[in-house]
C-alpha positions in Angstrom: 7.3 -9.2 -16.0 7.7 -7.0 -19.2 3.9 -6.8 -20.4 3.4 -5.1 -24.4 0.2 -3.8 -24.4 -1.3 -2.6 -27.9 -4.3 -0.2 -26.9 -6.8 3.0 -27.3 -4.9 5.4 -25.5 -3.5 6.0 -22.1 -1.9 9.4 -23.7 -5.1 11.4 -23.4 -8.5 11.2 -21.3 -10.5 13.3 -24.3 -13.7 11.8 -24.7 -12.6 7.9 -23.9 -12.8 5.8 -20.7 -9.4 3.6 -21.1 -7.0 6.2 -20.3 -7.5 7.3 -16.6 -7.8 3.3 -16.5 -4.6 2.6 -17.6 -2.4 5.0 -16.1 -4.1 3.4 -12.4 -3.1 0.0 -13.6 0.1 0.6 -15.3 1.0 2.6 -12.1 0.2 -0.4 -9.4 2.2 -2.8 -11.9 5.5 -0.5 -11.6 5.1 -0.4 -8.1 5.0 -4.2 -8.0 7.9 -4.1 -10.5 6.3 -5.2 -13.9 7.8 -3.3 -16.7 5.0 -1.6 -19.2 5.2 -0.8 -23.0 2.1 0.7 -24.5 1.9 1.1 -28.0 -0.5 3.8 -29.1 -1.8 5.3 -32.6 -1.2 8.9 -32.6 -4.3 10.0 -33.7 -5.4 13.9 -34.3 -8.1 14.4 -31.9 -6.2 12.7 -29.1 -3.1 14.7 -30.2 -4.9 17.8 -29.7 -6.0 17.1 -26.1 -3.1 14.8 -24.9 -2.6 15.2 -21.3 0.3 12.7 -20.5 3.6 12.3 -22.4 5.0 9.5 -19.8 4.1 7.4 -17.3 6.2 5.6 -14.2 7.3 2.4 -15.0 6.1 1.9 -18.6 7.0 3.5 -21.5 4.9 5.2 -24.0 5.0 4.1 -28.1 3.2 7.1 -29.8 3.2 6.2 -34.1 1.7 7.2 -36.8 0.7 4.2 -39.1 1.5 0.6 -38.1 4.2 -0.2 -40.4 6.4 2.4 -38.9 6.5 0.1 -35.6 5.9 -3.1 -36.7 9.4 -4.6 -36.8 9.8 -2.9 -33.2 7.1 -4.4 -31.7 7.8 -7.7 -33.2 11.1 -7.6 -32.0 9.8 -6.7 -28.3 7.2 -9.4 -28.0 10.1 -11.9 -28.0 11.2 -10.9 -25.0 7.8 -9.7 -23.7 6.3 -12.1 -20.7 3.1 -11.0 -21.1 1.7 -9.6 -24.6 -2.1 -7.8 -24.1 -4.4 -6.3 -27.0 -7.3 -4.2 -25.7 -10.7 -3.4 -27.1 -10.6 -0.5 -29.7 -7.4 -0.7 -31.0 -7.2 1.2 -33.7 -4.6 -1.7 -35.3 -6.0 -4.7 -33.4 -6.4 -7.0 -36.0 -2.5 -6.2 -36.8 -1.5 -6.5 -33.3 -3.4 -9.6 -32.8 -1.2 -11.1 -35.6 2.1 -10.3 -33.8 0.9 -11.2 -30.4 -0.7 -14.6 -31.2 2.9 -15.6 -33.0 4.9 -14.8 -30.4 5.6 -17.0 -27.2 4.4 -14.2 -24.7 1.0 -15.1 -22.6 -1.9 -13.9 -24.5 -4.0 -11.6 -23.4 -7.2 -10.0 -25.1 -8.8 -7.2 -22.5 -12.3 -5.9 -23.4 -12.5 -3.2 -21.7 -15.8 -3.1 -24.5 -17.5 -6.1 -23.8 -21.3 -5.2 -23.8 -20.7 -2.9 -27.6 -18.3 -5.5 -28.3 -21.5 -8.3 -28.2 -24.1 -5.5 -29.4 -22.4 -5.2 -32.7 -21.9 -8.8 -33.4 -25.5 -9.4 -32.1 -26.5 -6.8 -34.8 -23.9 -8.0 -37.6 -22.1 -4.6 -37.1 -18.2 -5.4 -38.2 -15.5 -5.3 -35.1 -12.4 -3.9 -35.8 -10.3 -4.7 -33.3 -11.1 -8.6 -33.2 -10.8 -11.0 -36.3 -13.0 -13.3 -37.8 -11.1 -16.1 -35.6 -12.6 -14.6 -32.6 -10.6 -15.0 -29.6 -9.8 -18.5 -29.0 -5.7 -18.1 -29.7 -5.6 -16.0 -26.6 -4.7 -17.6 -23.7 -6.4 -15.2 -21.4 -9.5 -13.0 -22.1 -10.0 -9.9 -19.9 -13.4 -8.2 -19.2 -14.5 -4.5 -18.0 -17.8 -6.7 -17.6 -18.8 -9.4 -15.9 -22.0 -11.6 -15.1 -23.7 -13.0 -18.5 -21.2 -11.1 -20.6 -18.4 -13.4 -19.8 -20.5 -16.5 -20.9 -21.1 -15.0 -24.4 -17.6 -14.2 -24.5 -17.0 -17.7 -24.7 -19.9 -19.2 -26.7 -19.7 -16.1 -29.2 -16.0 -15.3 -29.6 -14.7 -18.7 -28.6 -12.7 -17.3 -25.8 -11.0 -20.4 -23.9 -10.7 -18.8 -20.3 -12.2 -15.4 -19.0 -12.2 -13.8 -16.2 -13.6 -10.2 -15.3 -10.8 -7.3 -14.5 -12.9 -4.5 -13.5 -12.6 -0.4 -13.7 -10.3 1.0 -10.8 -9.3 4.1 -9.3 -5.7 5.5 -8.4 -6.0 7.4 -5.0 -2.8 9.1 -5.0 -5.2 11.0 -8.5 -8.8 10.8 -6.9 -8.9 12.0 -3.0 -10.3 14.5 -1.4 -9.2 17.9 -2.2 -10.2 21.4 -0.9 -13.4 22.4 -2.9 -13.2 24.9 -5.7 -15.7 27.7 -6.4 -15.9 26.9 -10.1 -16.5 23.9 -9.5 -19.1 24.0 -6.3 -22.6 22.7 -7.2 -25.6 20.4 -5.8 -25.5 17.6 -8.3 -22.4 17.4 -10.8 -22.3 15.0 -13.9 -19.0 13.5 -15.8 -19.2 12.2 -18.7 -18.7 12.5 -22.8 -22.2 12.8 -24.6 -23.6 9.9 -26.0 -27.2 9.3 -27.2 -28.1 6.5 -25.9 -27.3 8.0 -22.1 -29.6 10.9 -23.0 -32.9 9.3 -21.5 -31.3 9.0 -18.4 -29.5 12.4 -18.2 -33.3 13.5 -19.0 -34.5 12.1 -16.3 -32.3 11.8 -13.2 -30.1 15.1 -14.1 -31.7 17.9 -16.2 -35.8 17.2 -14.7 -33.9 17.9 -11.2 -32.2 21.3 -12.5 -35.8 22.5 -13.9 -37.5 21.2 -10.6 -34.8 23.0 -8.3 -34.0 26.4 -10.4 -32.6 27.8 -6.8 -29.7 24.3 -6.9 -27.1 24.5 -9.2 -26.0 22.0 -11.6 -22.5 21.0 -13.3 -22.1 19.1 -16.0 -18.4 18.4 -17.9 -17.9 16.3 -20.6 -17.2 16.7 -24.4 -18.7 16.1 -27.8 -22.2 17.9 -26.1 -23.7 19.3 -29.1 -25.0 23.0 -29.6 -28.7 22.2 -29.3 -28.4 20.4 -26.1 -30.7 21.9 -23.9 -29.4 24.1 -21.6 -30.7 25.2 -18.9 -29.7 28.7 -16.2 -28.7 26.8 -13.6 -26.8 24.2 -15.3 -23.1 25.2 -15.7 -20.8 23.7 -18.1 -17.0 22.4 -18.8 -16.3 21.1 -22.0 -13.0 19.2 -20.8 -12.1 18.5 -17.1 -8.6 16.6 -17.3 -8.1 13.8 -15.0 -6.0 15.8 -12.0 -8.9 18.4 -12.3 -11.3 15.5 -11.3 -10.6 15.5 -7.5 -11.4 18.9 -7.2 -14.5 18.7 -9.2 -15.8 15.8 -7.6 -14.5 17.4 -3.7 -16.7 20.6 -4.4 -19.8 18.7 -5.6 -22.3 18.0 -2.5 -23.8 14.8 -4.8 -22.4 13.5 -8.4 -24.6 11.4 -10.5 -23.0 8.3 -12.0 -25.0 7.0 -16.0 -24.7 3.6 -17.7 -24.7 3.5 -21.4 -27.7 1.2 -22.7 -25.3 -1.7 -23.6 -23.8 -1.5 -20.2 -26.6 -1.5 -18.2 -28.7 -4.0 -20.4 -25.4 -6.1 -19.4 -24.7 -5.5 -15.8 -21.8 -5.9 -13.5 -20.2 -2.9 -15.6 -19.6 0.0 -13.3 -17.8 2.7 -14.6 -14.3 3.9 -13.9 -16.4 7.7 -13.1 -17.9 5.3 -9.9 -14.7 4.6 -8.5 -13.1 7.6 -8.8 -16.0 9.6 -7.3 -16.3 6.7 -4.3 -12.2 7.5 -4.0 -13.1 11.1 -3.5 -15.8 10.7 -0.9 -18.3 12.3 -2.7 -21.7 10.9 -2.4 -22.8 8.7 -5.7 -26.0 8.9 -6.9 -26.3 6.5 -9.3 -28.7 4.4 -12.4 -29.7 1.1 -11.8 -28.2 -2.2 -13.0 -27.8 -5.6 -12.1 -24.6 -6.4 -10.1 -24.6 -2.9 -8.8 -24.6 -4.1 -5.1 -21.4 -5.9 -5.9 -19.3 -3.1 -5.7 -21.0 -0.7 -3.9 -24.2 -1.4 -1.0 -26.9 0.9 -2.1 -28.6 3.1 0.6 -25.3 2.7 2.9 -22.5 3.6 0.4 -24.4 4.7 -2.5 -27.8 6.3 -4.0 -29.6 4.7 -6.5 -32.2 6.2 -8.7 -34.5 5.1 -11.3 -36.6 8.6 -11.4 -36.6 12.0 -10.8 -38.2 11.9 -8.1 -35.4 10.1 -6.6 -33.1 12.2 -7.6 -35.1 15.3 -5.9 -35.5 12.9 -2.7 -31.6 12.6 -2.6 -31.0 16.2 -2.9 -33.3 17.1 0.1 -30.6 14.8 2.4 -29.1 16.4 4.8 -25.3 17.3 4.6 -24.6 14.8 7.2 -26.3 11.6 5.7 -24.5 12.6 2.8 -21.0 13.2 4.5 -21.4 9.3 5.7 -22.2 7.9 2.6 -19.4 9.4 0.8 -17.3 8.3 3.8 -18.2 4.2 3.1 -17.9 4.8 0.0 -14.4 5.7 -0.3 -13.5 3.0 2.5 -15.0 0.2 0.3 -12.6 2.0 -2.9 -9.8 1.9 -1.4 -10.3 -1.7 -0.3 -11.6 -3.2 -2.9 -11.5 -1.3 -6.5 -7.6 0.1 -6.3 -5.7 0.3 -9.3 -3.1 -1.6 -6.6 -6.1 -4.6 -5.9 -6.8 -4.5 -9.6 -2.5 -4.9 -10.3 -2.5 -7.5 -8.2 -5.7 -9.7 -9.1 -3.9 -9.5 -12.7 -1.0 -11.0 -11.8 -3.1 -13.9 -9.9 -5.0 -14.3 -13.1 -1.4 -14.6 -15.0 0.1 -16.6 -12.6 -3.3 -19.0 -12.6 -3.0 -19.1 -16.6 1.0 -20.2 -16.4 -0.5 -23.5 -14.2 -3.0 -24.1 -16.2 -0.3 -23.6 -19.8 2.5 -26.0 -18.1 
């Protein structure tokens, strides 16, 4: 199948989720010899910190204002099988034009959902889905699932959901030999965001200034100057995604944080738990509903809800960690692959062909 996606990014990991996603997924749908085109906005702060040009399999559209590609992409999607717009977009409402003309299967993936339901619960304007919702698409996708699938459909009029959840590739997230720059007690990835603050309060910075002897990494961007800092925290502004492994290998624990929306949501685990879980490092994570779905806490993964926890799970010894980051990985590689992820996609396509004829 020939799929024309219209998303984010997959050209650079800067400061967004979706990209480490879909190189995974475009990867396992190559393998299983789908054809991918990604159309992408060039954008100046993903310019600046673009870390892949190319991808197997696929091919990468980088323009600069959507009239420049327009006639292109319209003249793809008629021979496109399967024709996707994602969350974000910075030309969704465009795309979503082209797509719902053409005779492709169409797919909506919200890779989003919970901020996607925030803003219309608080009136804020979504600009990557129109005021006819999502009921011409003959497929919508979800990061999320649980509750968020239902509101999908009562709020946005989707006709049929289904959840496609984060993945990991584990050719890009395995474990590596440690490095010293990266060695620490308790690491943290992530790009800063307010309303993960709280948390990062309390289950990440209260443990550095209870344990001044630890040490404590933390790698992200957009952390701003008055963020406080603390002498045994250490910092990387950017860690690009074949830097991850290594981080992740030379951290003894790595603390996993749900953004408010997320976690109010549930059954949204980040693409960070994955790749962590791929690496065998021990996950210390928040708590949300839906978490044991993916991951069974106290025997593949830590869960805290205070720092107290957090100080509890630093006291383990090396080998009760060791094991958990073992299961862990064995349950990622089973069951959250980029390659299981490929393939429950084209079960979902092939269900929505039956269900069109």
């Amino acid at each position: 199948m020939h799929f024309v996606i219209f998303g984010l990014t997959i050209s650079s990991s800067w400061g967004n989720g979706h990209a480490t996603l879909w190189r995974g997924l475009c990867g396992a749908l190559a393998r299983l010899g789908h054809r991918v085109t990604f159309f992408e906005r060039n954008v100046p702060y993903y310019e600046a910190h673009r870390d892949l040009t190319e991808f197997p399999g696929g091919e990468l559209r980088l323009y600069g204002n959507w009239e420049s590609i327009r006639a292109d992409a319209e003249r793809l999607l008629t021979g496109a099988d399967v024709a996707m717009v994602t969350s974000y977009c910075p030309d969704g409402l465009a795309a979503t034009d082209l797509v719902l003309a053409s005779r492709a299967r169409k797919i909506f993936y919200d890779l989003d959902t919970p901020v996607t339901l925030d803003h219309l619960e608080r009136g804020v304007p979504l600009t990557y889905i129109g005021p006819s919702g999502l009921a011409g698409f003959d497929l919508v996708l979800s990061f999320t699932g649980g509750r968020s699938l239902t509101a999908l459909q009562q709020r946005l009029g989707a006709r049929r959901v289904a959840p496609l959840y984060g993945s990991v590739d584990p050719a890009a997230h395995r474990p590596v030999a440690p490095e010293e720059q990266y060695r620490c007690d308790l690491s943290y990835i992530g790009t800063y965001a307010e309303d993960r603050q709280e948390g990062l309060r309390k289950l990440f910075l209260a443990p550095a200034q209870a344990r001044p002897e630890r040490r404590f990494l933390i790698a992200g961007a957009q952390y701003p100057a008055q963020f406080p800092w603390l002498e045994n925290l250490f910092f990387v502004r950017h860690i690009a995604p074949p830097d991850h492994a290594a981080l992740y290998s030379s951290s003894r624990l790595t603390l996993n944080l749900t953004r408010r929306a997320m976690a109010r949501s549930g059954y949204c685990p980040s693409g960070r738990l994955f790749e962590a879980a791929a690496c065998a490092t021990p996950v210390l994570s928040d708590s949300w509903e839906g978490l044991e779905q993916f991951f069974e806490p106290g025997r593949e993964i830590l869960v805290a809800r205070k720092t107290e926890e957090v100080l509890a799970a630093l006291a383990l010894p090396d080998g009760v960690l060791r094991k958990l980051g073992a299961r862990a990985r064995e349950r990622a590689l089973a069951e959250h692959s980029a390659s299981r992820r490929a393939a429950e996609l084209e079960g979902l396509l092939n269900d929505s062909v039956v269900q069109r004829d």
